[in-house]
C-alpha positions in Angstrom: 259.4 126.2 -93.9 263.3 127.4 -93.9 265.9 125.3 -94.6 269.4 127.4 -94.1 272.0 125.6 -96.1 275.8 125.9 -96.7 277.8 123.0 -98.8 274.8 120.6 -98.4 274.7 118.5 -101.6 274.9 114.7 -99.7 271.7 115.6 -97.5 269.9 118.9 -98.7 268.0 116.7 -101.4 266.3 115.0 -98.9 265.5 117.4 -96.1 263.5 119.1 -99.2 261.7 116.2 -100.2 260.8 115.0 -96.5 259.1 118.6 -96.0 257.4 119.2 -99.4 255.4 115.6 -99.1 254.0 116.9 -95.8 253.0 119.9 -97.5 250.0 121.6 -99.1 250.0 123.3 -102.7 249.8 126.9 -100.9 252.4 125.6 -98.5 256.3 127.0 -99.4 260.1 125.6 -98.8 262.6 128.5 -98.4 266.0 127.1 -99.0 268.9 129.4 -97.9 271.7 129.1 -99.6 274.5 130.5 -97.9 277.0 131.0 -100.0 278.0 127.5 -100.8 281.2 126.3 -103.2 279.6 122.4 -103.8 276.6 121.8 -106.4 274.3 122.9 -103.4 272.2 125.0 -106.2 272.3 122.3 -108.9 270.4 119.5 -106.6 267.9 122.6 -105.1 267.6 123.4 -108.9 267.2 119.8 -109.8 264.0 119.0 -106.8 261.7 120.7 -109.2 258.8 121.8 -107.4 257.2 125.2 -107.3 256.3 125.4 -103.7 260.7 125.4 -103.1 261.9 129.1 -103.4 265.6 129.4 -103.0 267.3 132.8 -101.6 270.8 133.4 -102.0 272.6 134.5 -98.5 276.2 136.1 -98.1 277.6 133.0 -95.9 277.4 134.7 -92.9 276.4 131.8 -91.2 273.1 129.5 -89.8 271.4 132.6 -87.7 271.3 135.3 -90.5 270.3 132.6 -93.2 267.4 131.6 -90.8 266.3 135.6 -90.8 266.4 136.2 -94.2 264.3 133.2 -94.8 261.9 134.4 -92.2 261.7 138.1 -93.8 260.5 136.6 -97.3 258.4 133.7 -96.2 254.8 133.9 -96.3 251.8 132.9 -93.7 250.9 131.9 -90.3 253.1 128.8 -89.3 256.8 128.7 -89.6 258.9 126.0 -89.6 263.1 125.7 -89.3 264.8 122.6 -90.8 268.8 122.2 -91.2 270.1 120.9 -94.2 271.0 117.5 -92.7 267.9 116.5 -90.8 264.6 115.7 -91.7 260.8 115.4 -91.2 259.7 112.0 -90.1 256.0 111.3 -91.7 253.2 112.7 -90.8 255.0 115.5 -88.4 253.5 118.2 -90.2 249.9 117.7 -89.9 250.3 116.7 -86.2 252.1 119.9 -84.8 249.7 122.0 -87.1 246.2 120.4 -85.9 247.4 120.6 -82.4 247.8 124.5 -83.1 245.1 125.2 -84.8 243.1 123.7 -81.8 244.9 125.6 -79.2 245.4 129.2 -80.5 246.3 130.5 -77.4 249.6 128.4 -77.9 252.4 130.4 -79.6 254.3 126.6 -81.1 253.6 123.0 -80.9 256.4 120.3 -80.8 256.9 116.9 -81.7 259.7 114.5 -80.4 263.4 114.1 -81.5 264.7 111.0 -83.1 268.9 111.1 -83.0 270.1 109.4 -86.1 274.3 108.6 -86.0 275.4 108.0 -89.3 278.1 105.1 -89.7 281.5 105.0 -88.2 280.1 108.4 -86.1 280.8 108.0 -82.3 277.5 108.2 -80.3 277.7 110.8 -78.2 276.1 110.4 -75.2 274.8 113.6 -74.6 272.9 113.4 -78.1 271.7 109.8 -77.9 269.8 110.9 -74.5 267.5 113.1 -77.1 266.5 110.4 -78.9 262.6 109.7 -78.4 262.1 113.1 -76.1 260.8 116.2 -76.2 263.7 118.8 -76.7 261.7 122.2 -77.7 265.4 124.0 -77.8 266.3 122.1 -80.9 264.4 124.5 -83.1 263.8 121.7 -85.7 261.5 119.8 -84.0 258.7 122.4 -83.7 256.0 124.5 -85.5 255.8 127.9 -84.7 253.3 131.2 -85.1 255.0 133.4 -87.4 254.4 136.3 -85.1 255.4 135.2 -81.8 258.7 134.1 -84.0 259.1 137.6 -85.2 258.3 138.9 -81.9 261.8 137.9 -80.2 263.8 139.0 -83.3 264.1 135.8 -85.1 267.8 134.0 -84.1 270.9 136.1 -83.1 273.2 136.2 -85.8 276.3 136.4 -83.2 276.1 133.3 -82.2 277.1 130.5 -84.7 276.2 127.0 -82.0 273.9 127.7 -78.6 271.2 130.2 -81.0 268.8 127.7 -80.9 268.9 127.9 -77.2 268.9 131.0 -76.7 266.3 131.7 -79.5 264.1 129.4 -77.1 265.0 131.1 -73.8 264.0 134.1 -75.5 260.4 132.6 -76.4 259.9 131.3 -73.3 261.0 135.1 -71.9 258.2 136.4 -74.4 255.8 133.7 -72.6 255.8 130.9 -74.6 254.1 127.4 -73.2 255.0 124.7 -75.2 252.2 122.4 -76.9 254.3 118.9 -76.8 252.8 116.4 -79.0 253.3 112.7 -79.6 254.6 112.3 -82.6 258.0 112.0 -83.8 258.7 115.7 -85.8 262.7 115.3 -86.4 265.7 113.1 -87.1 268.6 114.4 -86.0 271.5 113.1 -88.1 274.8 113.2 -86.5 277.9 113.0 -89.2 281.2 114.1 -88.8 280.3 117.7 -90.3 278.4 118.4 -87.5 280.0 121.9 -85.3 278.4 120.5 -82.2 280.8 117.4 -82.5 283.1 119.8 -80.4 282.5 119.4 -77.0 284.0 122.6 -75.4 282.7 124.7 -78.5 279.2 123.2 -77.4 280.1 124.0 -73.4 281.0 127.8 -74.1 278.6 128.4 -76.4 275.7 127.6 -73.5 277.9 129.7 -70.9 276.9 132.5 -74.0 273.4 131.4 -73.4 273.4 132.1 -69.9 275.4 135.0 -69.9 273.0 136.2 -72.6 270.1 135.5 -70.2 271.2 136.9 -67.5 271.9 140.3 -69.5 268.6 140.1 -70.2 267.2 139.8 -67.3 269.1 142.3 -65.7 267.8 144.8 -68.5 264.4 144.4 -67.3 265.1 144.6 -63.4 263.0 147.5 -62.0 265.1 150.5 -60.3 266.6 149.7 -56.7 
């Protein structure tokens, strides 16, 4: 599990613990700290459990913090949690059997549950999510480690839309999803939040697209 986090001290406490009850003792948390100024390292420090390893990152932003997590971490399955979501119960052990019993599948997911926190405007974009599949939010699945290194991990360009396109790029590589019915993410919406900007959101899956479509015309045979 890797858990990028920048100036998380109201929700990083409990993304950890949500994760590290699902998990087994040879199981690991790999909290990126990236480059935070708030006591981000004093309530990581304070969790106390020896399956949490924390990495410090340079604060160049969600993507790279994701990769460098990814170099260090250690077996099979990978997971990807943001700082201000978390695992409903029994996610974990869900997405992981359903794996296990299809290993032909490259990652299993879960549905999305869209928490607003108070006085937050429900957008209505996000509050559609809620109680659906949504595989391009990378939080809400399990993954093979190798099929995640396969693409390149996330592109560190791209600060909103990577998730996308770190999905269109898995499906590129020939990923079918395994959906499973169970809950595997809340999705907290507070006034933090980068996707809260509409138009940032808009051009950032235009960069998607465009991405794609590069892509694609990278692998086109000779006319």
């Amino acid at each position: 599990m890797i858990i990028p986090v920048r100036n998380g001290t109201r929700f990083v406490a409990e993304a950890v613990t949500s994760v590290l009850r699902q998990l087994g003792g040879d199981d690991e948390v790999v909290a990126v700290d990236d480059a935070s100024i708030d006591d981000t390292a004093a309530v990581l420090a304070a969790i106390g459990d020896s399956r949490l390893r924390v990495l410090k990152a340079s604060g160049r932003g969600v993507s790279a913090a994701r990769n460098l997590g990814l170099a260090t971490a250690r077996g099979e399955f990978v997971a990807f949690l943001d700082y201000d979501d978390f695992w409903p119960p029994s996610r974990h052990r869900a997405l992981l059997d359903a794996l296990q019993a299809h290993p032909a599948r490259g990652a299993s997911f879960g549905r999305v549950r869209v928490r607003f926190d108070a006085g937050i405007p429900e957008i209505r974009r996000v509050r559609d999510l809620d109680g659906k599949h949504f595989c391009e939010l990378v939080g809400s699945g399990l993954y093979r480690r190798a099929l995640v290194s396969g693409v390149g991990g996330f592109c560190e360009e791209m600060q909103i839309g990577e998730d996308a396109d770190f999905h269109s790029r898995l499906l590129e590589a020939g990923l079918v999803p395994l959906l499973c019915e169970v809950d595997s993410l809340v999705y907290r919406r507070h006034a933090a939040n980068l996707t809260n900007d509409s138009e940032a959101v808009r051009l950032a899956l235009v960069d998607v697209l465009r991405r794609k479509l590069k892509r694609q015309k990278g692998r086109a045979p000779p006319q």
